[in-house]
Each structure stands twice: as structure tokens, then as C-alpha cells.
N, C-alpha and C positions, 0 to 999 in steps of 0.2 A: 133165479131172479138175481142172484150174487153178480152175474154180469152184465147187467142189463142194458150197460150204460157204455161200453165200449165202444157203446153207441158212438272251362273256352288257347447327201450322195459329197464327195466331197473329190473335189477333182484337183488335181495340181498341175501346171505346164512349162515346160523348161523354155527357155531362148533355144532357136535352131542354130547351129555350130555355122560360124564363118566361114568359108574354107581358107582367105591368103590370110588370115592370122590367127593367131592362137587363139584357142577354144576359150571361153567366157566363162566364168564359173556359171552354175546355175545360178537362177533365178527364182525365187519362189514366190508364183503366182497368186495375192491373195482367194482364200477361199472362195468356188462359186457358189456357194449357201450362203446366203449373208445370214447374217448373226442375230438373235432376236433383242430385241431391244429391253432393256431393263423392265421388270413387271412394276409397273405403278403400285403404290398403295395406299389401298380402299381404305378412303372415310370412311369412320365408323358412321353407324347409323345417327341418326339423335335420336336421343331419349324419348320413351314412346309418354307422349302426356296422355295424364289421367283424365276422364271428363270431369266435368264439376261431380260432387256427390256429397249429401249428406244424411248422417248418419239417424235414424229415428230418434225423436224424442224420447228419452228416459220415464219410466210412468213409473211410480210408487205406489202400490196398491194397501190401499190403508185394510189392518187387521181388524175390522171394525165386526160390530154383530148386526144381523140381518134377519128381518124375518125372510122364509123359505117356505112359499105356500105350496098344498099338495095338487095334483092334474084336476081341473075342474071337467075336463069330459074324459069317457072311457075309452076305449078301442075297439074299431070299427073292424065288423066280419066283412071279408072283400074277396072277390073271385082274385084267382092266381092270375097276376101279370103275364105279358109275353113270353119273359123270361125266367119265370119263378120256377118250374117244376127242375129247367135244368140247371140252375143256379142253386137248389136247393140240392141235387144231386149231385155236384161237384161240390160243395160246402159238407155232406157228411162225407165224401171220399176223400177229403184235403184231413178230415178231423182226424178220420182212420190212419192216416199217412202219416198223422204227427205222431198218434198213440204207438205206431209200428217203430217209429222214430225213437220213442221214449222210450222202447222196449228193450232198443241195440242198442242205443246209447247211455241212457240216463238221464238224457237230455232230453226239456218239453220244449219243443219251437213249433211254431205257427199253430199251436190250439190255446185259443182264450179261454180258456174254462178257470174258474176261480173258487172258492168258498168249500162247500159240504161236497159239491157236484164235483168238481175236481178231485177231494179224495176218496169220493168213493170209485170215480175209475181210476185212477192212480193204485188206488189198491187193488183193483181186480184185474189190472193188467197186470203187476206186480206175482200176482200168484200164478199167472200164465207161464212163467218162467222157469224152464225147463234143459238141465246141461244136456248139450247134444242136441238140442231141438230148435229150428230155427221156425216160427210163424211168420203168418200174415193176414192182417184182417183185411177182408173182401165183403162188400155191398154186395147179397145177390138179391135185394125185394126191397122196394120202398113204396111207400105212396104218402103224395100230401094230405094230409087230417084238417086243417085247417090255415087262414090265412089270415091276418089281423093287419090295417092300414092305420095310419093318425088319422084324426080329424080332419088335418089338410090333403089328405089321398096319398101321401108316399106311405109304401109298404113298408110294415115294421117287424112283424114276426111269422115264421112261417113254425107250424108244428106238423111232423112225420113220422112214422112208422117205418121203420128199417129193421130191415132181418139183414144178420153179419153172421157171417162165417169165418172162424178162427180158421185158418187153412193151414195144415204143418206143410211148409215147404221142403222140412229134413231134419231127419230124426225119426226115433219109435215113437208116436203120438197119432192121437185122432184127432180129427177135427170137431168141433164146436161148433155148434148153430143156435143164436138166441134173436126175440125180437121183441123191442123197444122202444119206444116214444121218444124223442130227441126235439127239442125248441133251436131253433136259429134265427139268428135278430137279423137285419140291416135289407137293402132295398135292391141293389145289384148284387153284393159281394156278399152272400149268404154266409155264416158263422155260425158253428153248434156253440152254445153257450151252458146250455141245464137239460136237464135230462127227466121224466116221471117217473118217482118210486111203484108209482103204483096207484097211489091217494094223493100224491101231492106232488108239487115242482122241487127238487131237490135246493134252491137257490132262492126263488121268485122272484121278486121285483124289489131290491133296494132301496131304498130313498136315496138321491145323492145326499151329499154333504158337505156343510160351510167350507171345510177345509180341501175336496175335492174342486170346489170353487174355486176358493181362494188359487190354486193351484194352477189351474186353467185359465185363471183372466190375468194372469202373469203377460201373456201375448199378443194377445190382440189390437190396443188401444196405441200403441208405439206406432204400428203398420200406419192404422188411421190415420194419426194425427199429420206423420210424415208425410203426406201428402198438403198440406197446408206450409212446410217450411221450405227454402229454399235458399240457395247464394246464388249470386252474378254469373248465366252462365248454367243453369238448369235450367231444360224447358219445363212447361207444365206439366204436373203429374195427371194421370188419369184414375180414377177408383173405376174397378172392374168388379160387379159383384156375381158372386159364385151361381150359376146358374145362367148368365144373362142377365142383361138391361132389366131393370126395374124400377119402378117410381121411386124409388128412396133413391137407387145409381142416377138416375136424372138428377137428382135435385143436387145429389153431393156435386158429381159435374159441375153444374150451375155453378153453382159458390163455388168453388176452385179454378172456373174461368174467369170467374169474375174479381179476383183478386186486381190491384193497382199493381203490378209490376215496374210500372215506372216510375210510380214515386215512392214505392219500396223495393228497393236493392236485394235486401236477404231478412229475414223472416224465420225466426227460430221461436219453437217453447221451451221453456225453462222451470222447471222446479212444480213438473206435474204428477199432479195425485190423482189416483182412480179411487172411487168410494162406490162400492154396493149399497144400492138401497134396496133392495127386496131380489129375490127370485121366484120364478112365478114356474112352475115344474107344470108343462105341457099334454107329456105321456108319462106315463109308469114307467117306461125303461131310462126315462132321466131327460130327453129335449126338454129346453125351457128357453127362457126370455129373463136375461140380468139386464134390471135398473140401473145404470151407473153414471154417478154425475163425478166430471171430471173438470177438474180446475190446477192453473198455473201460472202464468208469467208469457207475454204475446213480448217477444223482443224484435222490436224494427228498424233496420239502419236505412237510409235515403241515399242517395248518391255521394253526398257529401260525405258520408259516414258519421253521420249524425245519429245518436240511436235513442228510442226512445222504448218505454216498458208500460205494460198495462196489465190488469189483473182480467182472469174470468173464469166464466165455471159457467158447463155446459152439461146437460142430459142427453145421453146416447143407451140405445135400446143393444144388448147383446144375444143372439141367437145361441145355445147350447144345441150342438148335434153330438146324440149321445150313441157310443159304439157297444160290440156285445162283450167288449172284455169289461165296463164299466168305465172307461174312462171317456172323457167329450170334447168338445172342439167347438171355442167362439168365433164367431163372425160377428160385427156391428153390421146393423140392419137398420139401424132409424135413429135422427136425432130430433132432437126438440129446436126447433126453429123460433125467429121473432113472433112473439105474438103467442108463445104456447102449443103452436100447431105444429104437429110432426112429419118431417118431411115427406114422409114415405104416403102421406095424408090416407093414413089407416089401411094399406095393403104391403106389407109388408114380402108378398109374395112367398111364403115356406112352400108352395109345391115345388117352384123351380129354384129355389135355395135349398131345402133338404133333399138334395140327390150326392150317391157314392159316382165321383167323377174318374175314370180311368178305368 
């Protein structure tokens, strides 16, 4: 059971001699190549201009406290997708490839395993180590155990049965045969994450945390907003949201065409704060939905260069897609429009926003 988990041409011509007088000195017939004419020199080019561009709005994201509610529904048991069985095969064969990796090198790259679960195979690979002996672990049996989707239908976890063969490639050693329960999180791009002692998930499920927040909404709100600012000389911006067109990409569209362009020149924010008001934690492996109302300074100059400043503060909804090493990734997904009402007018669309793209 100690291992369970290892789971790139020039011619000249004289004058012909007189005969009643005396010979003529020569003559020396200019060259018949004519000569090439001096080489011109090339203007430099000009200087290549830059398009218009500017830079996102600066967001300051206030260290404030929030509550952080826990998943109001559980995780749905769901038949294996088209592509799960072999995306989950290639996901513990990349793991085994890192662990083989760790073994020659010292070095852990491309395995996400973190907490109890990472030392316990760090340590059992650790004892595998053998002078004169070189391994390698080899997949030879799996099968998927089960399949776990959100609420919204994208696939969240898959769990498997793998049997691995320590293989000595070279050296005096036998091989090793063990077999063990392995969890891998994500919807295309399978990942072992944790591993089963036996009784229990060596890891389980985390809670995120304020300061894992805090961390992650560093980025996202600058992107946004940058789409509302502009100088003389930039065309419209478009919001593209991830997945495809959705009622919330409509609506933003919308107001972003519908800006005055002509009687505002350039359009910048200035001295904007992001504020968490709550998090609302989706699944157990950490999706959720951040509250955040964001306020600043609307600067607008007119043709003239006349500029004038205005306050506000808006609510925008942030998506958390959370990965299997623990870390996540915001998207804005909905704001609060005139009147209270949400643009995205209550579909916010997470089937076709939470997919791994590429």
C-alpha cells in the first residue's frame, strides 16, 4: 500500500596608320562598357507609427472582509463524455511522466499534486531510488470508477483505477506492480490531483480562501473596464466572451456601441477600486461567483479638449474557474444595469463559459 499513489568586356581601338605621313600616336578609344552611373541613396524609410492604444484602467482592489458562502448544491454523477475515457488516460500517463521526471531529476514539472497527496508520493517515489538503476513507470490497466459533472453539466471530476508497473529499464531490479484509486479534476485537459488511502481522499476538497481571492481578482476588472476608455483614433472595442456570444456579450456590446464618440473625443477611468462583496462557492473544488462593486472617476474630454470628471460605482458579477492544482481564474460575466436589472437578465450561461479552451 506504501505505493499506491504513484499513481527544435572592354575593348580598345587605335587610329589606322596614314601611309604619306607619319604614324599618329595612338588613340585611346573610350571604353565600349559604359560606366554605371553612381548608386542613388535610399531614403530611409519613416518611422513606422504606432496605432492609437491605451493602456487599461488601474483597479485597486480593496483588502476588505467578505463573507464566503459554502456550494449550495452537490455534484452530479454523469455518464463519461466523448472524450473522458481517453483524456483521462492520457492525464494519468502525463502524471507518471512527471513523477519519472522527479525521479531523474529532482525536479516536479507538469504534476499538480499539492498538500498530504504530494508527499506521500514524493516519498514513495523517493524510496524507488536505486544507484545503477534506472525506472520507469508504465500504465498497463485502468478503468473509469466514476464521473462527477456541476450543476451546469460541464465535467468536473473523473475517478480511476490504474494498475502501474515500476519497469526497471537498467540495472539489477524487478519490477513493481501496484493498483490504486487516482481523482482527476477538469473537463478536457484531465489532471491527477489526490489520490485514495484506502478510507479516505488523501487531500479532499478545500475551501478556497479570502486571500486566494484576493489574489485572483488582481486581473480581471482592468481588461473590462478597457473596453469603455478610449483616445482619437481608436476604433470600438468589442467584448468577446469566452465560450461564445451570450446574453450578457450582447448587452455589453450594446452599451459599448452605443457610446457618443463624437461628442467624446477620449474617455478614460481614473482612480478605480474593486470591493468584494461576498463569494458565493458553486462546487467543492472551488467555481464560484465574486460580488464586486467597482467605483472611480469617468474622465471626458470633447473635441475642444474640454474635460470634464464624474463619479460612479457599479456591480459586476465575477465567474471563478477553479483548476486541479487549486488555483482559479475570473471572468466578468454580468453587471447590474439601470433599473437593478442584470444584463445577462439571469442566464449567465456557465455551460459554454466553463470549458478548458485549446
Amino acid at each position: 500500500m506504501r505505493r499506491l499513489l504513484t499513481l527544435v568586356l572592354i575593348v580598345a581601338a587605335c587610329a589606322p596608320p596614314v601611309t604619306l605621313l607619319a604614324p599618329a600616336p595612338p588613340v585611346t578609344m573610350p571604353s565600349a562598357v559604359p560606366t554605371e552611373p553612381p548608386t542613388a541613396t535610399a531614403e530611409p524609410p519613416p518611422p513606422a507609427v504606432r496605432p492609437p492604444h491605451i493602456e487599461a484602467p488601474a483597479i485597486t482592489l480593496a483588502r476588505n472582509t467578505f463573507p464566503i458562502y459554502p456550494p449550495s448544491t452537490a455534484r452530479i454523477a454523469s455518464p463519461p463524455g466523448q472524450f473522458t475515457e481517453a483524456n483521462a488516460k492520457l492525464g494519468v500517463i502525463q502524471y507518471l511522466a512527471g513523477l519519472d521526471r522527479y525521479r531523474d531529476t529532482g525536479v516536479l514539472e507538469h504534476v499538480q499534486i499539492k498538500g498530504p497527496f504530494r508527499d506521500a508520493v514524493l516519498a514513495s517515489v523517493e524510496a524507488t531510488k536505486r544507484a545503477g538503476v534506472q525506472r520507469k513507470f508504465e500504465l498497463t490497466a485502468y478503468r473509469i470508477d466514476r464521473v462527477y459533472a456541476k450543476p451546469w453539466g460541464t465535467q468536473a471530476l473523473v475517478d480511476v483505477t490504474a494498475t502501474i508497473t515500476d519497469a526497471v529499464v537498467s540495472g539489477d531490479a524487478a519490477p513493481e506492480v501496484e493498483t490504486g484509486v487516482l481523482r482527476l479534476a477538469g473537463d478536457r485537459n484531465l489532471t491527477v490531483f489526490d489520490g485514495w488511502t484506502g478510507t479516505r481522499w488523501f487531500n479532499g476538497m478545500t475551501p478556497v480562501t479570502r486571500e486566494q481571492l484576493f489574489t485572483e481578482l488582481q486581473q480581471p476588472f482592468g481588461w473590462y473596464l478597457q473596453g469603455e476608455t478610449w483616445i482619437p483614433g481608436l476604433p470600438i472595442q468589442t467584448y468577446h466572451a469566452p465560450g461564445g456570444e451570450s446574453p450578457f456579450s450582447k448587452a455589453r456590446n450594446a452599451l459599448l456601441q452605443g457610446f457618443d464618440r463624437q461628442a467624446v473625443a477620449a474617455r478614460t477611468l481614473v482612480d478605480v477600486t474593486a470591493t468584494v462583496e461576498r463569494f458565493d462557492t458553486l462546487t467543492e473544488i472551488g467555481d464560484g461567483i465574486a460580488a464586486v462593486r467597482l467605483s472611480g472617476t469617468v474622465v471626458r474630454k470633447d473635441s475642444a479638449g474640454v474635460e470634464t470628471r464624474e463619479q460612479f460605482t457599479r456591480t459586476v458579477r465575477a465567474f471563478r474557474k477553479a483548476f486541479a492544482n487549486g488555483h482559479g481564474s475570473f471572468t466578468v460575466v454580468d453587471e447590474l444595469g439601470p433599473g437593478g436589472v442584470w444584463l445577462s437578465g439571469g442566464d449567465i450561461a456557465l455551460k459554454d463559459l466553463d470549458q478548458s479552451f485549446g
